[in-house]
N, C-alpha and C positions, 0 to 999 in steps of 0.2 A: 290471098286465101285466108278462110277462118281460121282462127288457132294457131297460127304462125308465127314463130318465134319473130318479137317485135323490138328494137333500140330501146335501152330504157338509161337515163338519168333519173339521179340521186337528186332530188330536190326537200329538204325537209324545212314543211313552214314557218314562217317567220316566228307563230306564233308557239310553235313548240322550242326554238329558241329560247325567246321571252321569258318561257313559263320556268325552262333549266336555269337560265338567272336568277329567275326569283328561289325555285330550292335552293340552288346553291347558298343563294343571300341567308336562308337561313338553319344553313346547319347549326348544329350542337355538336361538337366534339366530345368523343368520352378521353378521360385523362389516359397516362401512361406510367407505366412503372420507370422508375429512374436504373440505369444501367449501362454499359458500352456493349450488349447485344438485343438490341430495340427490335430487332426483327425475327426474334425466338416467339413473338409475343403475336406475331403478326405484323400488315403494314403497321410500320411508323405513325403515329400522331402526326411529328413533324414534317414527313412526306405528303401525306395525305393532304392539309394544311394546304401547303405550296401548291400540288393539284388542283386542288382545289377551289384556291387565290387564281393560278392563272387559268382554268379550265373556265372562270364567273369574268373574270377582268382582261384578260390576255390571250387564249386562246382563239384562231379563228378558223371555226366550224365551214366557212365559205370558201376559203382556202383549200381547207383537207377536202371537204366535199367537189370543188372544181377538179384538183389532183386525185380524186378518185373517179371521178369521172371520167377522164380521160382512160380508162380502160372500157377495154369493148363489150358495157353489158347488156345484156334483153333480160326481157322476160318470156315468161308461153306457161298455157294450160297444160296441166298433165294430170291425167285420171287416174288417180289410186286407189285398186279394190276397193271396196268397203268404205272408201273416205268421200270420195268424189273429186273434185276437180281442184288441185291448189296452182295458185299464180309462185312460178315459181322463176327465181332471180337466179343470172347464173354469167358469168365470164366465158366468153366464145372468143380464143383467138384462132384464127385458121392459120396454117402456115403456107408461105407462097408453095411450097414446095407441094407439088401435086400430090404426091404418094407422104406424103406425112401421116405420121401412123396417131391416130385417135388417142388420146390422155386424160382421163376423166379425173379431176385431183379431185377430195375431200378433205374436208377441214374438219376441225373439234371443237371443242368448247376449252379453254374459252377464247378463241380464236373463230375468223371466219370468210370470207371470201375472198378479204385483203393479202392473205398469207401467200397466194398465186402469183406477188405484183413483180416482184423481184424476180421469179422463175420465168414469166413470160418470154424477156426479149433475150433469156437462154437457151429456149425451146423452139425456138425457129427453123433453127436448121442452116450450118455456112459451115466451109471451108471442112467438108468431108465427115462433118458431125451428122449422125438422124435428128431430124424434124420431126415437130409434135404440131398435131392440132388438139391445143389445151380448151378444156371445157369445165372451169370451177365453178359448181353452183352454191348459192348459199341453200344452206339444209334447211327443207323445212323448221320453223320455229326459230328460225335464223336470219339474219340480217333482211333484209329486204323482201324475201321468201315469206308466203302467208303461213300462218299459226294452224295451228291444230286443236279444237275446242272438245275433241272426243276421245274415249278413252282408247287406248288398241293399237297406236302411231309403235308402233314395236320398231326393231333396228330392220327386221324384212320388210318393212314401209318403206324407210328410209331408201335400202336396197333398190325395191321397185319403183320408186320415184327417179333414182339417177339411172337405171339401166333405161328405161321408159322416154328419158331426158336423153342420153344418147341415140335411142334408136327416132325420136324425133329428128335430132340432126343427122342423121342419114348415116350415122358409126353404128352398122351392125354389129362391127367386132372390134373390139377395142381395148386396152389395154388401162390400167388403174395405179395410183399412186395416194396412199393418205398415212397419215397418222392421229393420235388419239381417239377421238370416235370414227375420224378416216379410216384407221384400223380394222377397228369393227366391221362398219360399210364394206371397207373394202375387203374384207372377210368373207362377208356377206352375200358381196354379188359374187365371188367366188365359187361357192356355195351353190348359190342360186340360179347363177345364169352361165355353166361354164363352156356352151356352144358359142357365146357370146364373148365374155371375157376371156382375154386369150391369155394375159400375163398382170402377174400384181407387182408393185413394188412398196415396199412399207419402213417407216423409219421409225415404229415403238415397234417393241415384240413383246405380247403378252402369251405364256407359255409353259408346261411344265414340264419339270424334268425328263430324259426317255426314260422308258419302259423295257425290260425286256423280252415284255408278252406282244409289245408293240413295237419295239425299236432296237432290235438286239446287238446289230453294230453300236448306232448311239450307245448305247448305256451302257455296253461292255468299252469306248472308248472313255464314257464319263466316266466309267467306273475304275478303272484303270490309269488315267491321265491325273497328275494334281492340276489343280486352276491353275490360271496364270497371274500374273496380279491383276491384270485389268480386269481379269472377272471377279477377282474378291473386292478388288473397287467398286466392279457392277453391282455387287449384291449389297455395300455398304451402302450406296447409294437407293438402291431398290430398299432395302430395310431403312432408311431415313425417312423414304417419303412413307413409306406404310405406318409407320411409328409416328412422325409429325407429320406429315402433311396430305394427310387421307382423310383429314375429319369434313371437308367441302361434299365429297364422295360419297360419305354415308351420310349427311346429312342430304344431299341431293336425291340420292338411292333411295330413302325412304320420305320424308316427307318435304317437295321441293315446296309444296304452296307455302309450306311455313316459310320458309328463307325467301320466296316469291314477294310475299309483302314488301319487304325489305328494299328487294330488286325492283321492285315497280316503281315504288313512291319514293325511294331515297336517292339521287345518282350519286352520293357521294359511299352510301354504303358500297352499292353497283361499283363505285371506284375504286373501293377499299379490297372489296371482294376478289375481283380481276386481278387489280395491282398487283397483291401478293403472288398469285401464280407468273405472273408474266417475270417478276423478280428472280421466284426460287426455284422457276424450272428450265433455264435457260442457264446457257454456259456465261457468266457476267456479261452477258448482252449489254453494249451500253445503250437505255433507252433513250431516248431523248422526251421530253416533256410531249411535243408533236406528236410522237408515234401513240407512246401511251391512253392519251385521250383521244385520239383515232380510233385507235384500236376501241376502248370504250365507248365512245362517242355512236358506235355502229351499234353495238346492242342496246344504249339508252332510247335511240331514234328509231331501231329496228318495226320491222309490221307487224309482229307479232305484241313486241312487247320484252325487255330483258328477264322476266320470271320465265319465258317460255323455254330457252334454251335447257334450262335445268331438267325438264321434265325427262329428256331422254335416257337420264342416268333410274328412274325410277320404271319408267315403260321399258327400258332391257332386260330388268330383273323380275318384274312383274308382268311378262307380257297375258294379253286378251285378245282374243280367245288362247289357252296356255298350247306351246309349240316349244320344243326342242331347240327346231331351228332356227338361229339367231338368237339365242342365250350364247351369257360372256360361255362358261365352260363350253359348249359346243365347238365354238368361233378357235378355242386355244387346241382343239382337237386337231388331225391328221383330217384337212380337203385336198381330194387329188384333183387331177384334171390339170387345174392351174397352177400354170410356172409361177413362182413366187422369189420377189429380190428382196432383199435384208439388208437395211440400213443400221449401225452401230452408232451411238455417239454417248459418251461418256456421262453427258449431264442428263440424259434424259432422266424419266422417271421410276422405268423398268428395266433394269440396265440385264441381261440377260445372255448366256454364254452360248455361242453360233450353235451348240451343240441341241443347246434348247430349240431356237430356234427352227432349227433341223427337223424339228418333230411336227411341226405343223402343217409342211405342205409339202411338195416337191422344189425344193428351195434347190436354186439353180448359181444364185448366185449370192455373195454377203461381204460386204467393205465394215470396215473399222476404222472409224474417221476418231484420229486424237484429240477433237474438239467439238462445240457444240451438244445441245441440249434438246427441251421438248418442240420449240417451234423450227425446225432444224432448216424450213425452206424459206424463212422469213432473217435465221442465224447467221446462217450459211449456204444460200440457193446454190452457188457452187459447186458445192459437195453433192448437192442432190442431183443437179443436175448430169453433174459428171455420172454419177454413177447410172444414169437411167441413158446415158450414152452408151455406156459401157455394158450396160448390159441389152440395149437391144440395137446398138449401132452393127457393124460388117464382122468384127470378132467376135460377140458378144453371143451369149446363150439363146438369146429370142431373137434374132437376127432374120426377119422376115414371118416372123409367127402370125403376123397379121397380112394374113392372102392380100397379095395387090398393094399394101402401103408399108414398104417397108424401109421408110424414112428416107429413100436417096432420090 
């Protein structure tokens, strides 16, 4: 039939190759300050270098690209209000398990469809665990997924492209799991579609304190309880990255085509840029060289183009035509409807106390994991996994919440 979600392989040609050789061959490095904390300053000179030596000489693109292949991707049309028709790339694994309950993950930046690979042969379903049928697409302006050349792509785009994306694969109701702009997204469809979406599970939490015009238990408990340490760690940590490492965010937030230059025509800037996040928001992740330029290697070759991913942080805060719904305050606001699970991890970037958390939805359920950071399902699939058992396997809170597929 027309329009039908189709098999799609990763092939990028030869001659886009070629041509990352030759930038590479001629960077310019800028100098470094001399010091024993090289990475207060940003990536390393000398990191970048070595990347950069084996991403031009040593890395092999054919490899990663075969090993990403081997997941089950397509593509299919999907028609968004006002946009039109985008090709959009997305991860479909089914699970054997008939009644396997529907899993729409989203990704962020700067992360992207890869983040699923480790979580898949978790989400299957054996030995008394629930079964997911995972469905990771790359987002629009993201890996493999077509670009957006107009203004107005707001986070309700976004929204209505993956809800649109599942009711194409036959998951009228389904249930969501993301983080960083996942978060949002999956805020979003929250929001948006909640006959639809039946349960979220999230592992950033952006949030603010209760209220007690709005949250009179909450905030008569915050107000009353001292912290405990782990949440004055949360908040060093949340105050670290707001203090150094938010200057990407505002530069992105307000003018992405400037830094776009950068991202288009330099891959080793593009490497530089990435690098650092992937370093300093993760619990000491050991990357290996592989993963790194993987992970890079997918927005350098992406269809859009690596300046496009940026733009989402600027169309959030500026949406067109102007709408409430789907701005960040909104999103950190009290949606009902949907069940909401809460992922904790130490390193992330918002590190935020369950109490907050609390305030934003009908939260059902919330784990406190002693390790791990911002890519928590790429850090630790484990943890996530577990917890998306636990909360919607035989004891759990959403235990059958999706009529007809309730994981067994």
């Amino acid at each position: 039939m027309a329009n039908e979600p189709h098999p799609y392989k990763i092939s990028v040609p030869q001659e886009a190759l070629d041509e990352l050789k030759q930038r590479l061959s001629f960077t310019k490095f800028p100098s470094q300050l001399r010091g024993d904390r090289p990475w207060d300053f940003g990536a390393p000179v000398a990191d970048v270098k070595r990347l950069t030596n084996y991403w031009k000489d040593g890395f092999d693109w054919r490899k990663a690209e075969a090993k990403l292949n081997e997941l089950p991707q397509y593509k299919v049309k999907i028609a968004v209000d006002d946009i039109g028709e985008l090709d959009l790339h997305f991860v479909h694994q089914p699970s054997p398990v008939k009644n396997a309950i529907p899993l729409l993950f989203s990704h962020g930046w700067p992360g992207s469809f890869v983040e699923i690979t480790k979580l898949l042969p978790l989400l299957k379903g054996s030995d008394g665990v629930p079964a997911f049928h995972v469905v990771a697409p790359s987002l629009p302006n993201f890996g493999f997924s077509d670009g957006i050349e107009q203004r107005g792509f707001t986070l309700t785009k976004y929204a209505e492209t993956l809800h649109k994306l599942m009711l194409k694969l036959g998951y009228d109701k389904y249930v969501t799991q993301g983080g960083d702009w996942g978060f949002s997204i999956t805020r979003c469809i929250d929001l948006l579609y909640p006959d639809h979406c039946m349960a979220s599970h999230i592992n950033m939490v952006l949030a603010k304190p209760p209220e007690f015009s709005k949250n009179p238990l909450l905030a008569l408990q915050h107000a009353m309880l001292p912290y405990s340490q782990r949440e004055k760690d949360g908040f060093k940590r949340s105050e670290w990255f707001d203090q150094e490492g938010y200057g990407y965010n505002l530069l992105q937030s307000t003018k992405p085509q400037t830094i776009g230059f950068a991202l288009a025509d330099s891959p080793v800037a593009l490497l530089a840029w990435i690098f650092e996040k992937l370093h300093d928001w993760t619990d000491s992740y050991p990357w290996t060289d592989d993963e790194l330029l993987t992970w890079i290697s997918i927005y350098w070759f992406s269809t859009a183009g690596p300046e496009a991913s940026a733009r989402i942080y600027y169309e959030s805060i500026h949406p067109e035509p102007f709408s409430s719904v789907g701005t960040r305050n909104r999103l950190r606001d009290y949606i009902p409807h949907v069940k909401l699970g809460v992922a904790h991890f130490p390193r992330e970037i918002s590190v935020l106390p369950k109490t907050w958390a609390a305030t934003i939805a009908p939260v059902v359920y919330q784990s406190e994991h002693d390790y791990g950071g911002h890519f928590a399902a790429w850090e630790h699939p484990e943890l996530i996994a577990d917890d998306l058992r636990k909360m919607f396997g035989k004891s759990g809170p959403c235990y059958g919440i999706v009529k007809g597929r309730d994981g067994y």
